[in-house]
Structures are given as C-alpha cells and as structure tokens.
C-alpha positions in Angstrom: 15.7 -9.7 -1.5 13.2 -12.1 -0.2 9.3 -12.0 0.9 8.4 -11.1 4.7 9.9 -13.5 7.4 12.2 -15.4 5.0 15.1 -14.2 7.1 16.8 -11.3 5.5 17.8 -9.2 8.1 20.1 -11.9 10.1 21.9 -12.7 6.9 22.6 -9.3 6.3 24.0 -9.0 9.9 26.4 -12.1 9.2 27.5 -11.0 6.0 28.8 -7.3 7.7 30.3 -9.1 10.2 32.5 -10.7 7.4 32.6 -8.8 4.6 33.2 -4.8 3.8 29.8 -3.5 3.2 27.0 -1.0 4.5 23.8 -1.8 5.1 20.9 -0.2 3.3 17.1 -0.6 4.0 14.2 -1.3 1.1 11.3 -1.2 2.8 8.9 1.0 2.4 7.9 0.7 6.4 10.9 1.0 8.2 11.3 4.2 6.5 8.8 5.6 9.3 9.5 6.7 12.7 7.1 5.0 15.4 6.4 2.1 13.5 9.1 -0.8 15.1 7.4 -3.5 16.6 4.6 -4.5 13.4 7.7 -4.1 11.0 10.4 -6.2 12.5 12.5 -3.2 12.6 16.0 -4.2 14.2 16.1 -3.1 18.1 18.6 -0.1 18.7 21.0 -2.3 19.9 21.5 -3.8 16.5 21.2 -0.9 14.9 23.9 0.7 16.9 26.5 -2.2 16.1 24.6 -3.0 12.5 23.9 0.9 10.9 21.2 0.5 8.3 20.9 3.9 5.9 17.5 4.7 5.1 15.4 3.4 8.3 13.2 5.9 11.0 13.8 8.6 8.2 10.2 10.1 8.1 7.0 10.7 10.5 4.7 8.7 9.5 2.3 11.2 8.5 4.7 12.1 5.9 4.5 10.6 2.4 7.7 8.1 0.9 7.2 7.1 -2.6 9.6 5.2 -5.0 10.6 7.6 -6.3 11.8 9.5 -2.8 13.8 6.0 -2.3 15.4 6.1 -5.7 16.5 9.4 -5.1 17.5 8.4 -1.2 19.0 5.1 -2.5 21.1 6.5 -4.8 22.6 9.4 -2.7 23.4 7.1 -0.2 25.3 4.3 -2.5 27.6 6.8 -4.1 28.3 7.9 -0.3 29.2 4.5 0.1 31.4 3.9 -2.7 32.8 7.2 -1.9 34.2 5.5 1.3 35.9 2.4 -0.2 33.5 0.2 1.2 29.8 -1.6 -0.4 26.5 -1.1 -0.3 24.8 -4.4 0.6 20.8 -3.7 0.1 18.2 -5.8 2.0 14.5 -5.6 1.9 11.3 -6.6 0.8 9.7 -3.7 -1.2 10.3 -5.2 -4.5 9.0 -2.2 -6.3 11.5 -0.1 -4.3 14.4 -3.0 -5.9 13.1 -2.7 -9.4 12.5 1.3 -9.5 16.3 1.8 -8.2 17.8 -0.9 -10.8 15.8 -0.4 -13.8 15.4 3.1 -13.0 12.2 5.4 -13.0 10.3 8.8 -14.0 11.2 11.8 -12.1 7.8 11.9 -10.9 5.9 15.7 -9.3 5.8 16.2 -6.1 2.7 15.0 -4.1 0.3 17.9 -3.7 -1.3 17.9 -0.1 -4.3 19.9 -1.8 -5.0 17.9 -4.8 -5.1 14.9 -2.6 -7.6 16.2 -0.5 -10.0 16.9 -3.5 -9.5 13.6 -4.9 -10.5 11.8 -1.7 -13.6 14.1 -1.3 -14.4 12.4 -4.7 -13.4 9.0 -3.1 -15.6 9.8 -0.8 -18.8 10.2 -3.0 -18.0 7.8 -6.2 -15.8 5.0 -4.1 -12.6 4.4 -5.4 -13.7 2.0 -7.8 -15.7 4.8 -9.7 -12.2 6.7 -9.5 -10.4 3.9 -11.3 -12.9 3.9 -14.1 -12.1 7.7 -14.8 -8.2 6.4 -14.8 -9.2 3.8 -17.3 -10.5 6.5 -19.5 -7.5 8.8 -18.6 -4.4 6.1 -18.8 -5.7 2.7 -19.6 -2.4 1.6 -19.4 -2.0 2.3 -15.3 -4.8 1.4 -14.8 -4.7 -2.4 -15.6 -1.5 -2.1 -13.3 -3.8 -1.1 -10.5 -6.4 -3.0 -8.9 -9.7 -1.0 -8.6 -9.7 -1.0 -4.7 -5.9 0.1 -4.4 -6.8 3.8 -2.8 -3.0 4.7 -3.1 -2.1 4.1 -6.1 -5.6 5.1 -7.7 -4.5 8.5 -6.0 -1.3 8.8 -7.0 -2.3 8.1 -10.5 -4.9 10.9 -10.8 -3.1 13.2 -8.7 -0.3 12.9 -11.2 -2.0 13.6 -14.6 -4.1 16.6 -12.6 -1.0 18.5 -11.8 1.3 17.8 -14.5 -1.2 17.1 -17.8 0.9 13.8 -18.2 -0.3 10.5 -17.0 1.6 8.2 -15.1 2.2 6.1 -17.9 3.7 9.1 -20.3 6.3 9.7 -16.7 7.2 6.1 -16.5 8.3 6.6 -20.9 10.7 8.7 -19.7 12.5 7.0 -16.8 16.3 6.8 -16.4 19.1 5.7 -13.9 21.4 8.0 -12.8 23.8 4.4 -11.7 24.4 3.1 -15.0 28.3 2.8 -13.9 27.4 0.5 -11.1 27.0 -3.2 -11.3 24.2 -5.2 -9.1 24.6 -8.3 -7.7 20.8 -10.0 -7.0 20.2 -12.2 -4.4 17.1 -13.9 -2.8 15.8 -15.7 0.3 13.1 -18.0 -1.4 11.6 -20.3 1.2 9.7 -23.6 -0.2 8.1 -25.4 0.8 5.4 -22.3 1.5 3.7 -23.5 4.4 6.5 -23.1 6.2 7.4 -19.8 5.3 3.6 -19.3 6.5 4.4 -20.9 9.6 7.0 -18.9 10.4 4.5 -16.1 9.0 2.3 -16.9 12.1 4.9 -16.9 14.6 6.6 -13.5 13.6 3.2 -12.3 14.3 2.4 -14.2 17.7 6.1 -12.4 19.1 5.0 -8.9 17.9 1.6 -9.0 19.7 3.4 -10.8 22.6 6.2 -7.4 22.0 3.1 -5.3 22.5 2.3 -4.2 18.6 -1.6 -3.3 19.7 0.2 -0.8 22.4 2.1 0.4 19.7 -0.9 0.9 17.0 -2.6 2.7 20.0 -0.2 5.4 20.1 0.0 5.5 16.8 -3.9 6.6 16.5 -3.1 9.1 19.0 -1.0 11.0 16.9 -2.6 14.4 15.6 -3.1 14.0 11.6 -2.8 10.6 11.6 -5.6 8.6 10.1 -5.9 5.2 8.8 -5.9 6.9 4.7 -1.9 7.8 5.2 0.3 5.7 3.3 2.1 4.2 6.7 -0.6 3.1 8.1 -2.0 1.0 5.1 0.5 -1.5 6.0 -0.2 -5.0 6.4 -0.5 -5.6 10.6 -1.2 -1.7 10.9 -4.4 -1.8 8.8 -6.1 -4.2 10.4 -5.1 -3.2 14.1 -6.2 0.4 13.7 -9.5 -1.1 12.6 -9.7 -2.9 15.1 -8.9 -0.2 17.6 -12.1 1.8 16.1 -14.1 -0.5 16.8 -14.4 -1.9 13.4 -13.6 -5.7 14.2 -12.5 -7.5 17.3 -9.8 -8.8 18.2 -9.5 -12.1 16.6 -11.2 -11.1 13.5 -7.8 -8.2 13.2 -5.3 -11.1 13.8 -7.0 -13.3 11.4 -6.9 -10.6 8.8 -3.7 -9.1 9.2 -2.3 -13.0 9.3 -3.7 -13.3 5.8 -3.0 -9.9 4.8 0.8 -10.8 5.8 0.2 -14.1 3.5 -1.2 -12.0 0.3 2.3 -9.9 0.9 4.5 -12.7 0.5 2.4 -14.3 -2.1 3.3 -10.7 -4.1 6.6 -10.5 -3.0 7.5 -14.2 -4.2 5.3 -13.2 -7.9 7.9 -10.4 -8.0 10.7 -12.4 -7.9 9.9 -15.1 -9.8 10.4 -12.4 -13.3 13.4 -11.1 -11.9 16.5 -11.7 -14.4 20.0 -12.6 -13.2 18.9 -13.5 -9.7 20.7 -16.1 -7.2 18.4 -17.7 -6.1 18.4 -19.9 -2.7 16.2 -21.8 -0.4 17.1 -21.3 3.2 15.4 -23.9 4.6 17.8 -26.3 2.5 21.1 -24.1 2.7 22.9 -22.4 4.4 22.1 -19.0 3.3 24.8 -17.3 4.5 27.5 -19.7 3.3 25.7 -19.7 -0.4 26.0 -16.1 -0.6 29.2 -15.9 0.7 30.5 -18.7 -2.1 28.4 -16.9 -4.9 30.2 -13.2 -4.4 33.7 -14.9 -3.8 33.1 -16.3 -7.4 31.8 -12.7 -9.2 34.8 -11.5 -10.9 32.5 -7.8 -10.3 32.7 -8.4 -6.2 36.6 -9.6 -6.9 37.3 -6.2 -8.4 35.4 -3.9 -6.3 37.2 -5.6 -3.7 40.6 -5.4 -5.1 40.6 -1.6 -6.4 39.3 -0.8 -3.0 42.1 -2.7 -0.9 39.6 -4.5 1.4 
C-alpha cells in the first residue's frame, strides 16, 4: 500500500522479479479502459513481462464499486493460490484494501434508473440538500460522507430506495469469504511530505508532457460519457474535463488537479495511519525493496506458504 507517487508499482516489479508471486491491482482507476496516461498505468510493455490481474477490466462508463473489487479480488486470489504461486496486491485505494481484508456487505446492484431519479433531484435540491435527507434516513452514513461527495451521497440513497435497508444496516452484515488466508501489510510512507509532494508535481509535469489533455479529449468524445460517471471523478480527470468545457483554463486545471492529487495523498496517508499490523517504511531512507524483502524472509506465514508450495 502507499499514497499516489510513493513508488509502488516499481517495488512490486522487483519483488516478481525475485520472488514467486502475481501481481494484483487496487486501484479503483486502472480498473478502466482508456484511462492510462492520468493514472500511471504501467505501459504494455510492462504489463506484458509484469501481468497485473484486475487492470483495463471495464469501460469507463461502467460502474466498479468495492464491492465489485471484493468479489474480483477474491476470485482472482484463490486462482492464485490454486497455482502454487502468491498474490502480491499493490495499490492505493485504501478502501478497496480495507473492504477485501476486513470484509464487506453484499451490497444491491446499482440501478441505472434509480440513479437517474436521484440526480434529477441533485439537480433541483444540490447534493447538499440530498445529504440532509440521508441524515434523516442513516445518520450513521452520513457523518461518513461529506455533504458535497455526489458519489457516495448516491450510492447511499440509491441503496436504502431499492432495498429498504440503509447502507449502514448492509455494512452490519458484512463477511469475508478469506478467512483461511493470512495478509501480510506493507506500506510505502514517504516523510518528509514535501517531497512526496514534489515528486507529486513531477509525476504530473511527465503525464501532461505524455499528452494526458489529448487523452482527456478523447475521453469527452466518448458517447455516454459525462463528467457525473464515477471514472471520470478522478483526481487529474476532473479538473481536465473541466477545463476542456470551458470551465477554467489551463493553469487554473493544473493548479487544481495538483492540489486535488495533494488532498488524495493526504487521505491515503490518514488511512494508513489506523491501519493494524502494518510494516511500515520510508523509502526515501531505505531501501524499500530490500526492507520488504528482509521482513517476508522473517514471517514464519511467507516461510510456510513458500515451503508447502515448493517455490
């Protein structure tokens, strides 16, 4: 695990060049067809020597919850394990971590219709007013969600409108269907900050240099895509497409998506920091791959696995 730009991704190459796993992606961007330059996806010459499970899966028009990964994530471990070989997980979608490991509520369908209704309402009481009626509805959820969070306001109503339950009453009832599989945590934590925000910067720089407004531009072309769909609320994405409407210029959609990229990490690091039983280690100080590599050598759990599996 690890917030945007920490690095992830060439650690994980290293560690399949040495030891026996398979790669699986948790972000909840890479999941998308289309949408490679503005989310660092590996180039297809890496993954054609590096095969990551769970990347260019969907259109982006298409929705990817959680709960789609959990299901996704689980299917593929097993297939994994099935092999002989491990599943080595890397990502940044934190919620995507937590919902596979400590498991969560089979959750209904999304229904296309009752999404539609809910944003006419959007439309006419703002999705502010929306996140009052969830108050009143599941107070619980709703001091999860901020009152400008569109998605998740959404989600939230759409839920307790087609099933009677709210979101809250789903989540009661979570389970984890891998309860026979141990998991090893591990995290890229960069400090100081401002250079994780530095590098933050640059990351951005090379993808505008790699042609990411190009890549927003086709994006909008798409029939049925708008700027409300889930894939194009992400950070870099969002600010482009606003851009591309004419709703900023230029510099004003780098300066926003450069802080937008900033809030991300900020999140991504306030996740980790209440994470149990996590490894924690500074790459700007260690070698990351070497500290990973000494701290599964020493898990009597990776010694096993690797043992009963003759690898």
């Amino acid at each position: 695990m690890g917030p945007t730009a920490s690095g992830k991704t060439d650690v994980a190459l290293r560690l399949a060049d040495e030891w026996p796993v398979d790669l699986v992606s948790v972000d909840s961007a890479l999941v998308y067809r289309g949408m490679d330059i503005g989310t660092a996806k590996p180039d297809s010459e890496t993954l054609r020597r590096y095969p990551h499970r769970l990347i260019d899966m969907r259109d982006p028009e298409e929705p990817y919850s959680a709960g789609d990964f959990v299901r996704d994530a689980r299917r593929h471990i097993r297939a994994i394990l099935d092999t002989g070989r491990l599943p080595l997980l890397v990502g940044g979608t934190m919620l995507y971590f937590r919902s596979l490991i400590d498991g969560i509520a089979e959750l209904p369908q999304a229904d296309p219709a009752l999404r539609a209704r809910i944003d006419e309402e959007a439309a006419q009481k703002g999705w502010p007013g929306l996140h009052a009626e969830l108050t009143g509805i599941d107070p619980d959820a709703a001091r999860r969600i901020n009152p400008h969070d569109s998605q998740r306001i959404q989600r939230a109503l759409e839920v307790f409108r087609g099933s009677g339950r709210t979101l809250t009453e789903w989540h009661r009832v979570s389970g984890n269907s891998l309860d026979d599989v141990s998991f090893v945590k591990i995290a890229l934590i960069p400090d100081p900050r401002t250079v994780l925000h530095e590098r933050i910067a640059l990351r951005l720089e090379r993808m505008l240099e790699e042609g990411f407004v190009s890549e927003v531009r086709s994006l909008r072309e798409r029939q049925g895509l708008t700027a409300e769909h889930a894939s194009m609320r992400a950070v870099g994405y969002r600010q482009f497409w606003a851009h591309l409407e004419g709703g900023c210029d230029y510099d004003t959609a780098l300066h926003k998506a450069l802080a937008a990229t900033r809030q991300l990490a900020k999140r991504q690091l306030t996740w980790l920091r209440s994470e149990n039983d996590l490894f924690r280690i500074n790459p700007l100080e260690v070698d990351a791959y070497a500290a990973i590599s000494g701290h599964l050598r020493g898990l009597d759990a990776i010694k096993t696995a690797i043992a009963t599996r003759g690898l």
